[in-house]
Each structure stands twice: as C-alpha cells, then as structure tokens.
C-alpha positions as CSV (number, residue, x, y, z in Angstrom):
1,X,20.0,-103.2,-240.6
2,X,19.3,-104.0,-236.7
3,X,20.3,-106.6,-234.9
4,X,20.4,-106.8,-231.0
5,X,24.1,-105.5,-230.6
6,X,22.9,-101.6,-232.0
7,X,19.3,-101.8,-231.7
8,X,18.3,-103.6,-228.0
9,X,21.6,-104.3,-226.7
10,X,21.6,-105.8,-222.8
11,X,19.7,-103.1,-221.4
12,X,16.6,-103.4,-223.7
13,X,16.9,-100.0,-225.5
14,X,18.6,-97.4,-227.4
15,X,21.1,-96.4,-224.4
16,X,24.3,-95.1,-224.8
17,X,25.3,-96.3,-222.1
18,X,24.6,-100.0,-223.3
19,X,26.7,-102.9,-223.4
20,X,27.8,-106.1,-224.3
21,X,28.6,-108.8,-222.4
22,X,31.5,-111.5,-224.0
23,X,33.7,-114.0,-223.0
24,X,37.5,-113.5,-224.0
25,X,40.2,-116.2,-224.3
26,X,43.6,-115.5,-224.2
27,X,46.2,-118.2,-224.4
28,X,49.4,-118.1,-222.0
29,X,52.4,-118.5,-223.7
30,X,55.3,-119.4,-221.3
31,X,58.5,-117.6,-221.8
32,X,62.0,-117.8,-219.8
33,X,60.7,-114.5,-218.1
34,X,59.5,-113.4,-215.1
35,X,58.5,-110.1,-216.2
36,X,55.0,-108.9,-217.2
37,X,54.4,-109.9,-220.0
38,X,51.9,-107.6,-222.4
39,X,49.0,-110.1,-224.5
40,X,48.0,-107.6,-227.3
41,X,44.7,-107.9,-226.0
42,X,43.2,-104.5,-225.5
43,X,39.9,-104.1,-223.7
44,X,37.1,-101.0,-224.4
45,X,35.7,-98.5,-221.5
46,X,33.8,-102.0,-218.9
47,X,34.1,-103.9,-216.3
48,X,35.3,-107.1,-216.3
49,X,32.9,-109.4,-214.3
50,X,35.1,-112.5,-213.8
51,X,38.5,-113.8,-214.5
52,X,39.8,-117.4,-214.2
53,X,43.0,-119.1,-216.0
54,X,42.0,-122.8,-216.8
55,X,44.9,-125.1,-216.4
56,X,45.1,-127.5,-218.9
57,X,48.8,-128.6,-218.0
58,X,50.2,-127.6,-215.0
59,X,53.7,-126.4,-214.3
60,X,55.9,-128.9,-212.4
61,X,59.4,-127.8,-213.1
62,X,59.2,-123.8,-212.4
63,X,60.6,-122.7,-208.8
64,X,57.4,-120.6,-208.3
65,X,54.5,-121.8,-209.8
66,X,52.2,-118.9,-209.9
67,X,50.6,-116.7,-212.6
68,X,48.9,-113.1,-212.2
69,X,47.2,-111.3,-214.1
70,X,46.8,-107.3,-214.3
71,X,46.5,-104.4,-216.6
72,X,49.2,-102.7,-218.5
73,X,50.6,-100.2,-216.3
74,X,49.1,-101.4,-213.3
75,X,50.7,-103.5,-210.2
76,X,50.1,-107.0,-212.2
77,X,48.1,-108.3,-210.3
78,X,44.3,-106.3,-210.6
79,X,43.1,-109.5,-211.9
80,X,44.7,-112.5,-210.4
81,X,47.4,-112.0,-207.8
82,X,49.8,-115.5,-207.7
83,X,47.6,-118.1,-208.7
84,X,48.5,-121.2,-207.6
85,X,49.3,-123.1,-211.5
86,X,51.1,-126.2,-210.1
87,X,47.8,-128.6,-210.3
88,X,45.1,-129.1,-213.4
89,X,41.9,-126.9,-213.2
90,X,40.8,-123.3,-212.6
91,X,42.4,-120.9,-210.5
92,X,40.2,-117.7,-210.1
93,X,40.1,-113.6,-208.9
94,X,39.1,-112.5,-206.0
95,X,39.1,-108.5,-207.1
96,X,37.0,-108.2,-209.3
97,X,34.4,-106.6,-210.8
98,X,37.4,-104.2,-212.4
99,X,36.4,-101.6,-214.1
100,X,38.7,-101.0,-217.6
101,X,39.4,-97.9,-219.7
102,X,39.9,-97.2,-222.9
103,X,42.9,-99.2,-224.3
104,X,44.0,-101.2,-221.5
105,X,46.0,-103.9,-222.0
106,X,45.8,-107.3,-220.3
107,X,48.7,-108.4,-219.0
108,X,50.5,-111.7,-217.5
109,X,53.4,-112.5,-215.4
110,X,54.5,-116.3,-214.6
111,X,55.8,-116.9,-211.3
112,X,59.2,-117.6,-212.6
113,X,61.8,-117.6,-215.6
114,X,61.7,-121.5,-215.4
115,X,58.5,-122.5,-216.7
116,X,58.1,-125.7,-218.7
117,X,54.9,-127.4,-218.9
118,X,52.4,-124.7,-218.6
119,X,49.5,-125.2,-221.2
120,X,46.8,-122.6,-219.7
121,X,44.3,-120.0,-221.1
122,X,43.0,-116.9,-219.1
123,X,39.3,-116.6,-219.4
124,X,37.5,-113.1,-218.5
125,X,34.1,-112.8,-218.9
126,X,33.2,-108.8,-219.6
127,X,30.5,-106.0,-220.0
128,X,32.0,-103.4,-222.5
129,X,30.1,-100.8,-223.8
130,X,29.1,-100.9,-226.9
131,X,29.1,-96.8,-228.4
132,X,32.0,-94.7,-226.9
C-alpha cells in the first residue's frame, strides 16, 4: 500500500533523501535539579526548523528562572540558551536550523534546583528523513 509518507513524501518523489516534516511536544517536568536533564526523546538524521517552550505557568519562586534546551552531549543549550520562563507565553531559539543525527537526545536544563510552578511544554517543529 502507498500513502504519501513512502510514496510522494515532501519532495514530490521517490527520493531517498526525502523527508517528513512533524511537530513534537515534549512536556517539562520540573525537578529539584539544575542539571541537564535527558527527555527520552530521540530524534532521526534532520534538522530541526524551530524550537519554542510555551509557558503555560510560569515560574515565580526559582532564583533563576530560565530553561535551555540542547542535545545530549552537547553544551545544553543548541536549542534554546536561558530562556526567560518567569512570564506566560512563548519563549523561542535563535540558533536554529540544527541539524540532528542519528539518536540524539533532546535535552533540558531549568535555571535552577528551586523550581515550583513551571507548567511548560517544548515545541520543535522538524524535517527528519524518512529512509536511513
């Protein structure tokens, strides 16, 4: 059977080389740490085209009241370096588009061990191919 994800994809053939875009929600769980923190969320060979964490709570108690975003590995930060989380709404990337590998693992880190009232989920829009 064909449907558009193996037989047109987004490039309106048969390449190998074809992809598909999606939009991937990840919750952010806050935790008395302020150490990366690993989401179990593993991306395929892409580039992700936007990232944005939208605040549904902010966070009024933490001391520093920040969240980035990274890849397993990396700095932390290749996504979203210390957005500001103190304030409802979105909080976006500036470095992107990022291009992922095999098995990478998005990651989070909360600006400090203190966090209370965070209720926000990281949104990335991606491209990821479809046949490795």
């Amino acid at each position: 059977m064909s449907t558009r994800l193996n037989a047109v994809g987004l490039s309106g053939n048969k390449s190998k080389y074809d992809t598909v875009k999606a939009i991937i929600e990840i919750d952010l769980p806050v935790v008395a740490s302020g150490a990366v923190q690993n989401t179990g969320v593993f991306l395929t060979i892409g580039q992700i085209l936007s990232a944005w964490v939208y605040i549904k709570t902010p966070e009024t108690t933490g001391t520093t009241k920040t969240v980035s975003v990274g890849i397993a590995g990396g700095a932390g930060t290749e996504l979203i370096s210390a957005g500001d989380v103190s304030g409802a709404g979105v909080v976006g990337s500036s470095s992107i588009p990022l291009t992922t590998n095999l098995a990478d693992e998005i990651t989070y880190t909360l600006g400090s061990a203190d966090f209370a009232e965070l209720d926000a989920t990281l949104v990335l829009e991606v491209n990821q191919q479809t046949k490795l």
